[in-house]
TILOMAR-721389 format. One record per residue (C-alpha): residue in three letters; residue number from 0; x, y, z. Coordinates in Angstrom, 3 decimals, always signed. Each point is the difference from the previous one (the first is absolute). Last residue first. Layout:
@residuo: ALA num: NUM east: X north: Y up: Z $
...
This chain:
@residuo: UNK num: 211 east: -27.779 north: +8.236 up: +26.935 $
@residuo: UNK num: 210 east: +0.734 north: -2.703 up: -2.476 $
@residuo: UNK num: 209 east: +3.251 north: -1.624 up: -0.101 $
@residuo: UNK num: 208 east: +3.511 north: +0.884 up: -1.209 $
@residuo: UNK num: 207 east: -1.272 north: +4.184 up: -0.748 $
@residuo: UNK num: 206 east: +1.452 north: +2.109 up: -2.762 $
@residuo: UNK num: 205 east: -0.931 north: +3.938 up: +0.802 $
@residuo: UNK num: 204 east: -2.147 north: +2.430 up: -1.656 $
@residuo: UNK num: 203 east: -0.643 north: +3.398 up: +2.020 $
@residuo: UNK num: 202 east: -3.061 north: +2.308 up: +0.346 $
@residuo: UNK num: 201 east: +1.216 north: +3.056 up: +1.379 $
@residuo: UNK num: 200 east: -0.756 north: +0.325 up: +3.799 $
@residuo: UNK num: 199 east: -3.601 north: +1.140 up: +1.292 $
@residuo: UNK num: 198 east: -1.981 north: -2.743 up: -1.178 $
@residuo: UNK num: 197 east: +1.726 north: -2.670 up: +2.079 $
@residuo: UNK num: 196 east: +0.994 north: -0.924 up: -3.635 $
@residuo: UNK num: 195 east: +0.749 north: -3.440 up: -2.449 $
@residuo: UNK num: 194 east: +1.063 north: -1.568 up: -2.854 $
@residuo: UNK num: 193 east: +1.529 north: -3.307 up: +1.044 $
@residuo: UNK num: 192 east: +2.204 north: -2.227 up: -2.679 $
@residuo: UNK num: 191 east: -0.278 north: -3.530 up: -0.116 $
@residuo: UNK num: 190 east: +2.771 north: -2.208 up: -1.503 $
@residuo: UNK num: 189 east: -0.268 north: -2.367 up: -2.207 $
@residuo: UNK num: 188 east: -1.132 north: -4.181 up: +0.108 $
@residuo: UNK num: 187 east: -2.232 north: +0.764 up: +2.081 $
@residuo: UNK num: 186 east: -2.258 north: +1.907 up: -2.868 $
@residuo: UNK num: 185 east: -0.951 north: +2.868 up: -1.320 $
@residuo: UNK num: 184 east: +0.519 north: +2.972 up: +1.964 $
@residuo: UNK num: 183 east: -0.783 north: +3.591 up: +1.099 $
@residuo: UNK num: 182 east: -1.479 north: -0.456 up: +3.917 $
@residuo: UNK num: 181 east: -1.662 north: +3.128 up: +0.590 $
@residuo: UNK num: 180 east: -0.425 north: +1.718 up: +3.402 $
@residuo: UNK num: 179 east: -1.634 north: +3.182 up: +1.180 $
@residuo: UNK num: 178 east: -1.187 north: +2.609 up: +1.997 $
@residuo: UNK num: 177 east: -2.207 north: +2.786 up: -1.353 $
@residuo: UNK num: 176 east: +0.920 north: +2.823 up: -0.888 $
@residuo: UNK num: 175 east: +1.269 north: +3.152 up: +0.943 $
@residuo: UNK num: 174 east: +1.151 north: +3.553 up: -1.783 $
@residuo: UNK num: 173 east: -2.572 north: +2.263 up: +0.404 $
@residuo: UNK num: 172 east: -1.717 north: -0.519 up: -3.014 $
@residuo: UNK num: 171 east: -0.915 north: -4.097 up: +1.168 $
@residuo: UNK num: 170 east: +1.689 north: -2.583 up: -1.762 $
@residuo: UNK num: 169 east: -2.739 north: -3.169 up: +0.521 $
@residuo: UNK num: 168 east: +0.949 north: -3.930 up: -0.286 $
@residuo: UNK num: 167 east: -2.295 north: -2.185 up: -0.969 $
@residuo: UNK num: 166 east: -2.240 north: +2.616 up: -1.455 $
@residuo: UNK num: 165 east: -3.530 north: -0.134 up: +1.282 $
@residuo: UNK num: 164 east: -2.879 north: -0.633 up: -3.109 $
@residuo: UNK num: 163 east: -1.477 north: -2.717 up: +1.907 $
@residuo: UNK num: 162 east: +0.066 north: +2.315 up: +3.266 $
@residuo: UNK num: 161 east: -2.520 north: +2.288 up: -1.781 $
@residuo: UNK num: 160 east: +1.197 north: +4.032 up: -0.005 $
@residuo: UNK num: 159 east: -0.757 north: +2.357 up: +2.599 $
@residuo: UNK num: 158 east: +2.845 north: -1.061 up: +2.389 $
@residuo: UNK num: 157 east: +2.800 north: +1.120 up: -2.959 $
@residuo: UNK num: 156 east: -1.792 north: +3.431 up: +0.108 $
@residuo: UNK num: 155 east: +1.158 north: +0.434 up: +3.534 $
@residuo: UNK num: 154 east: -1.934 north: +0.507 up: +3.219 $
@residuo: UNK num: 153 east: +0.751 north: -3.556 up: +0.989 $
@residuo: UNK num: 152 east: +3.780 north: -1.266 up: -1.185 $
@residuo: UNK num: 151 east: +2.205 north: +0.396 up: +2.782 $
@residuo: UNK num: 150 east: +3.377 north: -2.026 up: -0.311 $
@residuo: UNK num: 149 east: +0.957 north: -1.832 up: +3.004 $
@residuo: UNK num: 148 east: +3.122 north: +1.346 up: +1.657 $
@residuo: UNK num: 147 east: -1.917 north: +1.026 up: +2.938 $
@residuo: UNK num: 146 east: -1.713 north: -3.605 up: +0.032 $
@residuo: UNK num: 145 east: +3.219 north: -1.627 up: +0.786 $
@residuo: UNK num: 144 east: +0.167 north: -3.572 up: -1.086 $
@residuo: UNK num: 143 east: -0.998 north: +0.641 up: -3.762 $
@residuo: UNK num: 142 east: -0.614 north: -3.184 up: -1.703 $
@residuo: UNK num: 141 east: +2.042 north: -1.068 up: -3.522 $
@residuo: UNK num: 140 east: -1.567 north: -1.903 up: -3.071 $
@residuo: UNK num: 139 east: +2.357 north: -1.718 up: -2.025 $
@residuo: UNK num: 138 east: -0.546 north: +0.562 up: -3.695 $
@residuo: UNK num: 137 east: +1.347 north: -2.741 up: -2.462 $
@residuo: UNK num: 136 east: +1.126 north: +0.853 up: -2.921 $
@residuo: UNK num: 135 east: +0.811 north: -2.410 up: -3.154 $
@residuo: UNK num: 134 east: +2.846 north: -0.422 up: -2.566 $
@residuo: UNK num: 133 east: -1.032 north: -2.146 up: -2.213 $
@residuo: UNK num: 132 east: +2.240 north: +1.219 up: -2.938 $
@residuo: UNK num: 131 east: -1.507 north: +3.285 up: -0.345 $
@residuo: UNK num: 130 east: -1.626 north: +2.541 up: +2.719 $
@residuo: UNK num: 129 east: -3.383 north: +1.478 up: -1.453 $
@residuo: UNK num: 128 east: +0.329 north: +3.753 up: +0.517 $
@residuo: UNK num: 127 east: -2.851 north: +2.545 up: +0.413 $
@residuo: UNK num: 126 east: +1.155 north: +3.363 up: -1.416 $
@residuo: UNK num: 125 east: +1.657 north: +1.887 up: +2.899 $
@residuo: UNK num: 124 east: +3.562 north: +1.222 up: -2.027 $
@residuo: UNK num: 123 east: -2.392 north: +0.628 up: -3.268 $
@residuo: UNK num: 122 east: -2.637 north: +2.494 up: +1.811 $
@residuo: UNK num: 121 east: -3.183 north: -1.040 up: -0.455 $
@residuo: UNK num: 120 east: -0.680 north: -0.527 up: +3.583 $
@residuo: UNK num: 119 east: -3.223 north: -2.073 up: +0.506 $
@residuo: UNK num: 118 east: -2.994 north: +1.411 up: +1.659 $
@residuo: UNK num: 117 east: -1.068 north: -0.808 up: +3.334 $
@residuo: UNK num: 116 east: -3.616 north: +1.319 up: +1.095 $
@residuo: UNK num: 115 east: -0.891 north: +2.494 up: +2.061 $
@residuo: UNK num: 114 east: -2.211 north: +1.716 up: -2.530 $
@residuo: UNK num: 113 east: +1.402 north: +3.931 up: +1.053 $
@residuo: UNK num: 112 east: +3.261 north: -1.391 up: +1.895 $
@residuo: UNK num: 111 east: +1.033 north: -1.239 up: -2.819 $
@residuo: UNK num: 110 east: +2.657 north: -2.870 up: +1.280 $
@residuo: UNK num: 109 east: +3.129 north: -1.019 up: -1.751 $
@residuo: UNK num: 108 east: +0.751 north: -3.309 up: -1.293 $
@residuo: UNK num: 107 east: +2.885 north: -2.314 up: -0.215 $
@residuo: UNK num: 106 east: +0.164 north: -2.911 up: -1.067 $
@residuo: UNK num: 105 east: +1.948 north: -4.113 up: +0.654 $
@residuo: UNK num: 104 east: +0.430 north: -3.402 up: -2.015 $
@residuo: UNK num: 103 east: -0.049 north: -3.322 up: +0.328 $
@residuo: UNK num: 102 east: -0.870 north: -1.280 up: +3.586 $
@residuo: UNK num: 101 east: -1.880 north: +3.493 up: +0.038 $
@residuo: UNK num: 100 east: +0.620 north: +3.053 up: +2.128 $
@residuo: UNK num: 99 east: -2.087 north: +3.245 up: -0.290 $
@residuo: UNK num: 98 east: +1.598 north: +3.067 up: +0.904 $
@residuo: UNK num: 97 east: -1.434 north: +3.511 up: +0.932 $
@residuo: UNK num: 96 east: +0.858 north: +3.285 up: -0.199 $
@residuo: UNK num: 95 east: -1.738 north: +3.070 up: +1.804 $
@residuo: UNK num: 94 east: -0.033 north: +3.662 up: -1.201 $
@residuo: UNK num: 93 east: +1.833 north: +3.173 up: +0.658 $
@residuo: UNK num: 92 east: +1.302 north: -0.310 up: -3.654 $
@residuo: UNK num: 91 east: +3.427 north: +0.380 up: +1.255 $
@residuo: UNK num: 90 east: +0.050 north: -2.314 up: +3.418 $
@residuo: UNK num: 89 east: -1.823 north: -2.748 up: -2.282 $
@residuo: UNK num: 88 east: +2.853 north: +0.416 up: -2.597 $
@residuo: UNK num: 87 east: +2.669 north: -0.342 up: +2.621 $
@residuo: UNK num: 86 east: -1.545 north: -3.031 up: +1.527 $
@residuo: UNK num: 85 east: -0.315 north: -1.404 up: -3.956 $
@residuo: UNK num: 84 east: +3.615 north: +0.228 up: -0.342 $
@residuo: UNK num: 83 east: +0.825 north: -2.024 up: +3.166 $
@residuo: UNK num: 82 east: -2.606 north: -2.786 up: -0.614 $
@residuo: UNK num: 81 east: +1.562 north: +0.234 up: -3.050 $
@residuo: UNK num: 80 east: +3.461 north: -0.479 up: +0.930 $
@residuo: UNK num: 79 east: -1.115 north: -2.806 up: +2.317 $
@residuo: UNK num: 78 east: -1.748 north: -1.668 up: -2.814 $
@residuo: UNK num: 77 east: +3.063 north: +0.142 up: -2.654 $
@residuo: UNK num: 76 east: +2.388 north: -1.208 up: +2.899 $
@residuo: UNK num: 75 east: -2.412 north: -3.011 up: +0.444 $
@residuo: UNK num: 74 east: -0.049 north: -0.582 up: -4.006 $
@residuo: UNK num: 73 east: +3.876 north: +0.479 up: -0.476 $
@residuo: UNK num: 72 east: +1.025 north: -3.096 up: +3.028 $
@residuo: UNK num: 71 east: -2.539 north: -1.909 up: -1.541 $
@residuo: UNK num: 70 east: +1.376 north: +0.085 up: -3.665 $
@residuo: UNK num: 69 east: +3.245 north: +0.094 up: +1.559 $
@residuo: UNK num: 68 east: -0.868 north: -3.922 up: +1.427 $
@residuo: UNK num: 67 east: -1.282 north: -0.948 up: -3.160 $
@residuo: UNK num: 66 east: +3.159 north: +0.967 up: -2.007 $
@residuo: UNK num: 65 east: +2.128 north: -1.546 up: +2.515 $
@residuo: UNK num: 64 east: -2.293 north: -3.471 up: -0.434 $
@residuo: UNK num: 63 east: -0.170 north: -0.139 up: -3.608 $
@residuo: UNK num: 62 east: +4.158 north: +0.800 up: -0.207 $
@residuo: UNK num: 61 east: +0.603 north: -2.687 up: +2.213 $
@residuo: UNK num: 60 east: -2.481 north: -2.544 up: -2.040 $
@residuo: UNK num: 59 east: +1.859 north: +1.193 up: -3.062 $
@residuo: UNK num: 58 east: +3.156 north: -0.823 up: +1.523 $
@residuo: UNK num: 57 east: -1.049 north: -3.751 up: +0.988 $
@residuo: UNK num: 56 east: -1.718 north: -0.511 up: -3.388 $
@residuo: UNK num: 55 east: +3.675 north: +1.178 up: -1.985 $
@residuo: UNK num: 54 east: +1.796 north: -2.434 up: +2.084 $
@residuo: UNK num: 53 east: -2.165 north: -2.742 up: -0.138 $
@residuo: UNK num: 52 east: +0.183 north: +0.354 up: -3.876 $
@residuo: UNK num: 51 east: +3.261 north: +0.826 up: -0.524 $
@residuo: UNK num: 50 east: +0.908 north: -3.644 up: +1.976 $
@residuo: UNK num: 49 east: -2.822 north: -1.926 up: -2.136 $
@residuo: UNK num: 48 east: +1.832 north: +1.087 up: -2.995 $
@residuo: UNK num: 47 east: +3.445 north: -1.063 up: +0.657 $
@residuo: UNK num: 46 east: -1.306 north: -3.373 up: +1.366 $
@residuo: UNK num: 45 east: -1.875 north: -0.155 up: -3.771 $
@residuo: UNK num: 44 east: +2.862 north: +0.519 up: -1.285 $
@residuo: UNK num: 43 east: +2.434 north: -1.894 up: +1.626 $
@residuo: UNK num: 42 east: -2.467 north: -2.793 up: -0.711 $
@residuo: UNK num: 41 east: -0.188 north: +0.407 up: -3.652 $
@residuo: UNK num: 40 east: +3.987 north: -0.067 up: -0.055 $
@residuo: UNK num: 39 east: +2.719 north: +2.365 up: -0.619 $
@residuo: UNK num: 38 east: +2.179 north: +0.492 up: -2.749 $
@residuo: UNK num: 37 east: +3.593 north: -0.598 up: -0.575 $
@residuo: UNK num: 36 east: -0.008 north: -4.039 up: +0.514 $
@residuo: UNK num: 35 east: +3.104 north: -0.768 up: -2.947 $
@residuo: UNK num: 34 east: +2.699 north: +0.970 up: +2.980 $
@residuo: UNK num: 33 east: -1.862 north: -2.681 up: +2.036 $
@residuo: UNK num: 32 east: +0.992 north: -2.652 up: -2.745 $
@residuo: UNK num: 31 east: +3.434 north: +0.695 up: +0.020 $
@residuo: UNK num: 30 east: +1.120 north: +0.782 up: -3.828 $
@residuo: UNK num: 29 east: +1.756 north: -2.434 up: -1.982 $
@residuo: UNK num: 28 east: -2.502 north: +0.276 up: -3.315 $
@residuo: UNK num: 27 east: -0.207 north: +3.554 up: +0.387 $
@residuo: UNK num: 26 east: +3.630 north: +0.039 up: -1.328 $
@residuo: UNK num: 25 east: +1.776 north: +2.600 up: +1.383 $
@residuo: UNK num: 24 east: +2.977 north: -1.983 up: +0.343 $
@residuo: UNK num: 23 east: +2.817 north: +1.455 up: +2.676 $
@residuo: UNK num: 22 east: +2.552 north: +2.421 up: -1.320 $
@residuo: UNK num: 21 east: +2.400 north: -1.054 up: -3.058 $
@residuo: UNK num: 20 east: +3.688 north: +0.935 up: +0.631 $
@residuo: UNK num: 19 east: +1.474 north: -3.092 up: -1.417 $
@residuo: UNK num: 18 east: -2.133 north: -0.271 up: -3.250 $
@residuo: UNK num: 17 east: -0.741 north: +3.478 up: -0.427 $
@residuo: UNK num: 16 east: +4.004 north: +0.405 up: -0.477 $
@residuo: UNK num: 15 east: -0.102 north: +3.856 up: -1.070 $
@residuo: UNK num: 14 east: +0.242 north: +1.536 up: +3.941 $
@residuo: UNK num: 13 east: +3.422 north: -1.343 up: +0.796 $
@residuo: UNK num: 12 east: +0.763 north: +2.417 up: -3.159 $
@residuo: UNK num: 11 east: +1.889 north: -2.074 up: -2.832 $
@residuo: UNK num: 10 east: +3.661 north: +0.495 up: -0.426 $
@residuo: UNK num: 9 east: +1.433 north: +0.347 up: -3.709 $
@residuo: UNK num: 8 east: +2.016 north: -3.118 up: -0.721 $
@residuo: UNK num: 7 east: +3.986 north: +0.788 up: -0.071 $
@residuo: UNK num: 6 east: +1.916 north: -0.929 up: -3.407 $
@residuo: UNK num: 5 east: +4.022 north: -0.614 up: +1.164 $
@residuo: UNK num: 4 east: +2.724 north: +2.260 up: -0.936 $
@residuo: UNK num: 3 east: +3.531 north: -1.103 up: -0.209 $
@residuo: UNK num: 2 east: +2.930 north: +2.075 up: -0.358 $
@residuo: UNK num: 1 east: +2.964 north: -0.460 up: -1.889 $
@residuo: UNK num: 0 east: +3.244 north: +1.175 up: +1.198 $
């Protein structure tokens, strides 16, 4: 019986014919015109821009305007502390304090009671201090309606001296002095803060919404 064997081709991978299996052309040439636009324009840009810009002024302008208001909000608690630490030092000593109040700036002094004048504390807590960033004081006078809570000042060594030279605002040794209020502020655009005493009670800061 004879057999017959016929010659078989090898067969090809599907994946060998490029020429039916080809993908797409990548030819730049047939590209879509808005796949060519990659970049952006001069007017995005400058949109872009202006955006980061407002933004950045608007949170600077909120940071100004916290930092200001702190500012204030420190200075008044730094006077009332004072106040507080220079009634302690007058008790001490045995001798009277004072305070002078500027729109800028505020002193204390202590009074020899051999000249009678005011000297200036040297001591670095009650140096004079010159308040930064505009920040301005405003002292409001206050009346005594009761005239057995006045504060007696004849026989004392604080009478003997010239009323120019007067303190604004006198700590006397035994504790009391006189009554006050200062407006710490700068503007109305922030908020106010009140520094003030009956001149028996602690010396307190507090924020105010309109002046007292």
């Amino acid at each position: 019986m004879q057999m017959y064997f016929t010659r078989t081709s090898r067969l090809k991978p599907w994946f060998s014919d490029n020429s039916r299996h080809r993908g797409p052309s990548h030819n730049p040439a047939n590209a879509s015109p808005y796949a060519l636009q990659t970049g952006f324009t001069l007017l995005e840009i400058l949109v872009v821009v202006s955006i980061v810009m407002i933004m950045t002024s608007i949170i600077v302008l909120g940071f100004t305007g916290a930092d200001t208001n702190t500012r204030i909000k420190t200075e008044a608690q730094r006077l009332a502390l004072l106040v507080e630490l220079a009634r302690s030092a007058s008790m001490q000593s045995n001798r009277e304090w004072g305070l002078y109040i500027e729109k800028r700036e505020y002193r204390f002094v202590s009074l020899d009671s051999v000249t009678g004048s005011w000297n200036s504390v040297n001591q670095r807590e009650f140096r004079p201090r010159i308040l930064p960033n505009n920040i301005s004081l405003r002292l409001l006078r206050t009346t005594q309606t009761d005239d057995s809570d006045a504060i007696n000042v004849s026989g004392s060594d604080i009478a003997e001296a010239p009323a120019s030279e007067q303190p604004d605002i006198v700590i006397f040794s035994d504790g009391e002095l006189t009554p006050f209020k200062i407006n710490v502020q700068v503007d109305q655009e922030f908020a106010v803060w009140l520094v003030q005493t009956d001149g028996l009670s602690r010396a307190a800061a507090e924020q105010v919404t309109s002046e007292r």
